[in-house]
C-alpha positions as CSV (number, residue, x, y, z in Angstrom):
1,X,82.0,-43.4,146.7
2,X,82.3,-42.3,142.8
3,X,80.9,-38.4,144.0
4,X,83.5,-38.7,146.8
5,X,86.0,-39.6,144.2
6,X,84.6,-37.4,141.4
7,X,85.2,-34.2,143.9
8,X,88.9,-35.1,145.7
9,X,90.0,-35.6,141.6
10,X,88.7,-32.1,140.6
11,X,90.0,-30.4,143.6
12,X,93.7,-32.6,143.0
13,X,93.7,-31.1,139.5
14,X,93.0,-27.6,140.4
15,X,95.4,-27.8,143.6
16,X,98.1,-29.5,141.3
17,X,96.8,-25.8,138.6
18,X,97.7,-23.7,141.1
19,X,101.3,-24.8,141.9
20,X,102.3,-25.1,138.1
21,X,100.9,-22.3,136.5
22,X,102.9,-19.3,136.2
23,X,102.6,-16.6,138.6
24,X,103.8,-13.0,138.6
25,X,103.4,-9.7,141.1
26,X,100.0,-7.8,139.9
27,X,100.5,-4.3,138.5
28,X,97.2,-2.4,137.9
29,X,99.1,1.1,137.2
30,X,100.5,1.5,133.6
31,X,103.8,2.9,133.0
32,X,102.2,6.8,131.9
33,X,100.1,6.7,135.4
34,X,103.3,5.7,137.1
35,X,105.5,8.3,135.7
36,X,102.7,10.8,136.2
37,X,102.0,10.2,139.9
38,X,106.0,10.0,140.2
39,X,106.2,13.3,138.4
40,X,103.5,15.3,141.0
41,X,104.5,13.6,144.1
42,X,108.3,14.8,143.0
43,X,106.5,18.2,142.3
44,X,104.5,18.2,145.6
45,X,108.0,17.5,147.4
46,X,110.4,19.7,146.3
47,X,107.4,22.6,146.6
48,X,107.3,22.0,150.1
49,X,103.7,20.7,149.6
50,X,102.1,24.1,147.5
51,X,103.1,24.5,143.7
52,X,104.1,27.9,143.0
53,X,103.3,29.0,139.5
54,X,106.5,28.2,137.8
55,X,106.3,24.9,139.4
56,X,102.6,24.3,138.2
57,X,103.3,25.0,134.4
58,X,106.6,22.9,134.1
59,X,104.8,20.2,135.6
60,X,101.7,21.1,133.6
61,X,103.8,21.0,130.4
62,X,105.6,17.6,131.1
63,X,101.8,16.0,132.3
64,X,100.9,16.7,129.0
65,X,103.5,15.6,127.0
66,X,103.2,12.0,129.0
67,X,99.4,11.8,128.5
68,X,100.8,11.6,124.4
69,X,101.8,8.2,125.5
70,X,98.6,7.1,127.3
71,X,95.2,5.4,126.2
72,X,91.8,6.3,127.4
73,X,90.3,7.4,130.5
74,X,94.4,7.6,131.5
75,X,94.9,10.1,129.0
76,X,92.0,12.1,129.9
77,X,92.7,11.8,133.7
78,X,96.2,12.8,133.2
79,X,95.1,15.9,130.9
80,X,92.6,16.9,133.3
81,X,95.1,17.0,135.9
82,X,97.6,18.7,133.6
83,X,95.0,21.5,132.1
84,X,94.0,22.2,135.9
85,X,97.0,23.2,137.6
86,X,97.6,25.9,134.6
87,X,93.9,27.2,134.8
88,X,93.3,30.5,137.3
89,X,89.4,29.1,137.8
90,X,90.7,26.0,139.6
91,X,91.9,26.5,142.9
92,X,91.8,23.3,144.4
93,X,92.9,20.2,143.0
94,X,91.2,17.4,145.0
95,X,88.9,16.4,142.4
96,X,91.2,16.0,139.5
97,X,93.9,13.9,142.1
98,X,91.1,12.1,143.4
99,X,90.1,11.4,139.4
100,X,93.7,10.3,138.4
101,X,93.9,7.6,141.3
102,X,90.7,6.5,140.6
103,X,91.9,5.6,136.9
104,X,95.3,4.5,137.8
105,X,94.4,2.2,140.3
């Protein structure tokens, strides 16, 4: 009776835990990763889905100008990203998206 008792007070408490402590929507993707997935996808769009060169370096430029404002393997991702759609010996950019949502997530 005292184990039965023991265990329906433990799970009371953490029941009674769950409904008062605070609670708020997750968010795994900092602000820089948001603005910088928000900046290609915008990109991406308005290219009709290929960046021509003019659209590459503007968006190269303002990548890295954001990355100023990240931390870490962000920064680095972000950079990546931004370094590769301005260099002639990349030609396709799978790796470095598929490096920035890895990070970002």
């Amino acid at each position: 009776m005292t184990k039965s008792l023991s265990v329906a007070t433990a799970l009371s408490a953490a029941a009674a835990a769950l409904l008062f402590l605070p609670a708020a929507p997750a968010n795994a993707e900092s602000p820089s990763c948001a603005k910088a997935t928000e900046l290609i996808n915008i990109a991406i769009d308005s290219s009709g889905g290929t960046l021509d060169q003019a659209t590459a370096t503007a968006l190269s430029e303002r990548l890295t100008g954001l990355a100023n404002f990240a931390q870490g393997a962000e920064k680095e991702a972000i950079l990546a990203y931004a370094r590769a759609l301005v260099d002639d010996d990349v030609t396709e950019l799978t790796t470095y998206t598929d490096e920035l949502n890895r990070v970002c997530v």
